[in-house]
C-alpha positions as CSV (number, residue, x, y, z in Angstrom):
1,X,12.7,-7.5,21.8
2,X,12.8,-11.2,21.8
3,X,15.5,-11.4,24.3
4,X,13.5,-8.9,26.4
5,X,10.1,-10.7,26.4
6,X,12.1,-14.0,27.9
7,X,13.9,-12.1,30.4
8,X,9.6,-10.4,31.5
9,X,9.0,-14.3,31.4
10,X,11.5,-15.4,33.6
11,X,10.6,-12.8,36.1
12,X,6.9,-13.9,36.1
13,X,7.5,-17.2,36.2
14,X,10.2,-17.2,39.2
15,X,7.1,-14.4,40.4
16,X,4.6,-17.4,40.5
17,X,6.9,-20.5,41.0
18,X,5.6,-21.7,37.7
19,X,5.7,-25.7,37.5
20,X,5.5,-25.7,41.0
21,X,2.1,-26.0,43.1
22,X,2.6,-23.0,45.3
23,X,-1.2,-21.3,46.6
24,X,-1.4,-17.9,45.6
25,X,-4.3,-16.1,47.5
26,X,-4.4,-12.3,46.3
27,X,-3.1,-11.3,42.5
28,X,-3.7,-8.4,40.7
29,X,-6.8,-6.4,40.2
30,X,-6.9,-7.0,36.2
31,X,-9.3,-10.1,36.3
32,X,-12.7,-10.5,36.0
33,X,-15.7,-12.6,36.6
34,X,-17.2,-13.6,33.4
35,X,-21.4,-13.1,33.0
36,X,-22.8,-16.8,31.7
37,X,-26.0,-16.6,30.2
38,X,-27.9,-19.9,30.2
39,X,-28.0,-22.0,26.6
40,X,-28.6,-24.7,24.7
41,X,-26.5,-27.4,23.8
42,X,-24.7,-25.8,20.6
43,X,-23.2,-27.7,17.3
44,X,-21.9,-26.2,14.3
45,X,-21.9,-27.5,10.7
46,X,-19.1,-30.1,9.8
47,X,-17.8,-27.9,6.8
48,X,-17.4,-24.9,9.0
49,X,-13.6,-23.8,9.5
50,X,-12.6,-24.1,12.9
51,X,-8.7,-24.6,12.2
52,X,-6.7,-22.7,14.7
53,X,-2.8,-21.5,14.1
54,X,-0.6,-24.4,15.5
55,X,2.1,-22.9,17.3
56,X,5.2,-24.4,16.4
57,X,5.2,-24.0,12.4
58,X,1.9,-22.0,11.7
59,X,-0.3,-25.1,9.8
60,X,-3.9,-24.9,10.1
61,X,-5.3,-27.2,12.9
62,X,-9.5,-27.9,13.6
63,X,-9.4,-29.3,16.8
64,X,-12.5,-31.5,16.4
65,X,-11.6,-33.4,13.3
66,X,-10.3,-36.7,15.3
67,X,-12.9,-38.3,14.6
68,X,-11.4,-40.9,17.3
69,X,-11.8,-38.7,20.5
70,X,-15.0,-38.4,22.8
71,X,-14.6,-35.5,23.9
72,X,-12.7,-32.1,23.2
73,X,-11.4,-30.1,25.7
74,X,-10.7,-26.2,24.9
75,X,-8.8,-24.2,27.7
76,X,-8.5,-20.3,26.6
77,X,-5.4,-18.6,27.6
78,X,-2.9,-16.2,27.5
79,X,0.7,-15.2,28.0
80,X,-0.4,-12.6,31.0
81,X,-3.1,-13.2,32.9
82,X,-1.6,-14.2,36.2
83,X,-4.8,-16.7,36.8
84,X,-4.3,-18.2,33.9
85,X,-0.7,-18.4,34.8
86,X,-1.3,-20.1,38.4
87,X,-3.5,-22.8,36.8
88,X,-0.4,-23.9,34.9
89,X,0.2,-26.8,37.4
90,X,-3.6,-27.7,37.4
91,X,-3.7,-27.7,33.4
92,X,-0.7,-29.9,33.5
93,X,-1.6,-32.7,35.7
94,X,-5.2,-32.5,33.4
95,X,-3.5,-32.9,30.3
96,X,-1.1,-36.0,31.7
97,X,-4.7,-37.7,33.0
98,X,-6.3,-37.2,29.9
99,X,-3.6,-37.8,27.1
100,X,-4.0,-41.7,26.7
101,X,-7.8,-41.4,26.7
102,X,-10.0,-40.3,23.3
103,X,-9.7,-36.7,24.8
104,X,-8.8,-33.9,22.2
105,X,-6.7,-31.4,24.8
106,X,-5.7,-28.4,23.3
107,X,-4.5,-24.9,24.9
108,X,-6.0,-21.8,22.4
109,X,-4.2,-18.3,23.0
110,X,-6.7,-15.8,21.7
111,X,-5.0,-12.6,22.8
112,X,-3.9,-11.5,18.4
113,X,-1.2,-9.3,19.7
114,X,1.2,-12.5,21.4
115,X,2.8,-13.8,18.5
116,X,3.8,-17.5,17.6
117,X,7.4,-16.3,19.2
118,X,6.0,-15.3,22.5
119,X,3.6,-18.2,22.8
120,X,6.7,-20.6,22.2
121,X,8.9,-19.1,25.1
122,X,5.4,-18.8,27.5
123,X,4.8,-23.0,26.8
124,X,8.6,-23.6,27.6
125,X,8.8,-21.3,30.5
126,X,5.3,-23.0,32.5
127,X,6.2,-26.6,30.8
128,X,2.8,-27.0,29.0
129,X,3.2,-30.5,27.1
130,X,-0.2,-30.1,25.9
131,X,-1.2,-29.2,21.9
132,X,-1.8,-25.5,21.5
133,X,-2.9,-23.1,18.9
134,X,-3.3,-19.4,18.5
135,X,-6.8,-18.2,17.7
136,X,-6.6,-14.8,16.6
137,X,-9.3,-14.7,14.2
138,X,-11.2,-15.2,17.1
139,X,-13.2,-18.4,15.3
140,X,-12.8,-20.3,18.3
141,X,-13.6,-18.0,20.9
142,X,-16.9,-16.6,19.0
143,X,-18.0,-20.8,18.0
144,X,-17.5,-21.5,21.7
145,X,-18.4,-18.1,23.2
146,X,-15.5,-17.6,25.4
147,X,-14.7,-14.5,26.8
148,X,-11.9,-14.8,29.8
149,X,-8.5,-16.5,30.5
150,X,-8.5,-19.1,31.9
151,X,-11.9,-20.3,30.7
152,X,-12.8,-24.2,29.6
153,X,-15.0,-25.7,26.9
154,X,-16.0,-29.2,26.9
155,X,-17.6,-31.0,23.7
156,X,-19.3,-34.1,23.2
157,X,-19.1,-35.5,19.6
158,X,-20.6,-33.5,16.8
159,X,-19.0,-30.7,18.4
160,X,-22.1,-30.6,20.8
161,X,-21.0,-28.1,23.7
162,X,-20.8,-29.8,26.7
163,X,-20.0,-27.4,29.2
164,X,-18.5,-24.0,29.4
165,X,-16.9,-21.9,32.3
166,X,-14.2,-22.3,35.1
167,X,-11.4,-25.3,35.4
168,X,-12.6,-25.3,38.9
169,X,-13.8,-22.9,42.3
170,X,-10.0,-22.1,43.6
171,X,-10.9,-18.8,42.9
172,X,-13.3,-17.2,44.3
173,X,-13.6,-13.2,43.1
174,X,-11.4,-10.8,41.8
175,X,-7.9,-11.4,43.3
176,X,-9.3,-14.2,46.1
177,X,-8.4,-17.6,46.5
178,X,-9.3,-20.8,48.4
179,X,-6.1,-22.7,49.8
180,X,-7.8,-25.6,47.4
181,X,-10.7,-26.3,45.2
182,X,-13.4,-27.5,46.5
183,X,-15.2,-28.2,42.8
184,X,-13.4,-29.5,39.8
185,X,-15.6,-28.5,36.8
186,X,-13.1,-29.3,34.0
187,X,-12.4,-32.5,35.6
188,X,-16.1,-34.0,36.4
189,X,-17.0,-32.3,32.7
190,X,-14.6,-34.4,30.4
191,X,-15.5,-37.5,32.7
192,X,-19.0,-37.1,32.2
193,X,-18.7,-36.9,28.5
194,X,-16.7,-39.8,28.1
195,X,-19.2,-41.5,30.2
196,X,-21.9,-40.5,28.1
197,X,-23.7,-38.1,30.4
198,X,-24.9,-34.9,30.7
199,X,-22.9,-32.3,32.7
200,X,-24.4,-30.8,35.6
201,X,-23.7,-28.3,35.8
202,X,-23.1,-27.0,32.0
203,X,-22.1,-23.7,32.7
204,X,-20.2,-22.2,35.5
205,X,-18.6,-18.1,35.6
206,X,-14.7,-18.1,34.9
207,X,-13.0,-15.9,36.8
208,X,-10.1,-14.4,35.1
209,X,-8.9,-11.6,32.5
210,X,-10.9,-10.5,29.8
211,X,-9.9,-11.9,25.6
212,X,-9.2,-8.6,23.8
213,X,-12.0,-7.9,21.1
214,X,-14.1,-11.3,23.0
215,X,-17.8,-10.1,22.7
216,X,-20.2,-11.8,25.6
């Protein structure tokens, strides 16, 4: 089963050109536009468990317990979801501006069916250096209220959501695509918490597939 899975991999990621930065304009009907609700800036307890599943030997992780970073920087995703798939290259190049700077960058796979197995083989396959974890309690998805792939969260210290919704506008609706972004929400949102200001704006609709067993 294993062997199979990597072979599916393969296939998908010589579908997509994986590592490289190839524009895809029309995928599969399977993603969505998530609904965002406006909110409050949200924080949560100290004391309350936040660990995710680290991928390569199964310890507990909470990804906000640096207590050295300025920002944390959530991006939800999973093994299949083709968007989440052709940001690969965009998550990439995030993660290698970002790594030297008090930024806590972490991928979260919060599909509970893709095992620790599957998740290894997807990270080597679309060269993700970046820490990930598997959520499939679903403690991150329901504290930050996530409910696609791909879909970013942003927090400011105290675990004080920051902002919440696309990486940026490359796509536009279900299956459409601009030859590039014109916006860069991830981007200007961990820039503006560093900085020490409040992101504008704090919530934007993700566009992608939806988190099994995710409730809005």
């Amino acid at each position: 089963m294993a062997c199979f899975r990597r072979f599916e991999l393969l296939i998908a990621c010589a579908a997509i050109g994986c590592g490289q930065d190839s524009s895809v304009h029309v995928l599969p009907a399977r993603p969505q536009v998530s609904s965002v609700s406006s909110s409050e800036t949200e924080s949560t307890p100290d004391n309350e468990n936040l660990s995710g599943e680290e991928i390569h030997d199964g310890g507990r992780i909470d990804p906000f317990s640096n207590p050295e970073v300025k920002a944390v920087a959530l991006i939800f995703v999973s093994t299949d979801c083709p968007i989440a798939n052709r940001y690969a290259p965009t998550i990439r190049e995030l993660y290698e501006k970002y790594r030297s700077k008090p930024v806590g960058f972490w991928l979260v796979f919060a599909d509970p069916s893709e095992s620790r197995e599957i998740i290894e083989d997807h990270l080597a396959a679309f060269k993700h250096e970046a820490p990930a974890l598997r959520d499939p309690e679903h403690r991150l998805v329901a504290f930050c209220g996530a409910t696609k792939t791909p879909e970013a969260v942003v927090f400011a210290p105290g675990r004080k959501r920051a902002y919440r919704g696309r990486i940026d506008d490359l796509f536009t609706d279900f299956g459409k695509s601009r030859q590039q972004p014109t916006r860069h929400d991830l981007r200007d949102a961990i820039d503006a918490v560093l900085q020490g200001r409040a992101v504008d704006p704090a919530q934007s609709p993700a566009i992608g597939c939806d988190i099994p067993g995710a409730r809005p």
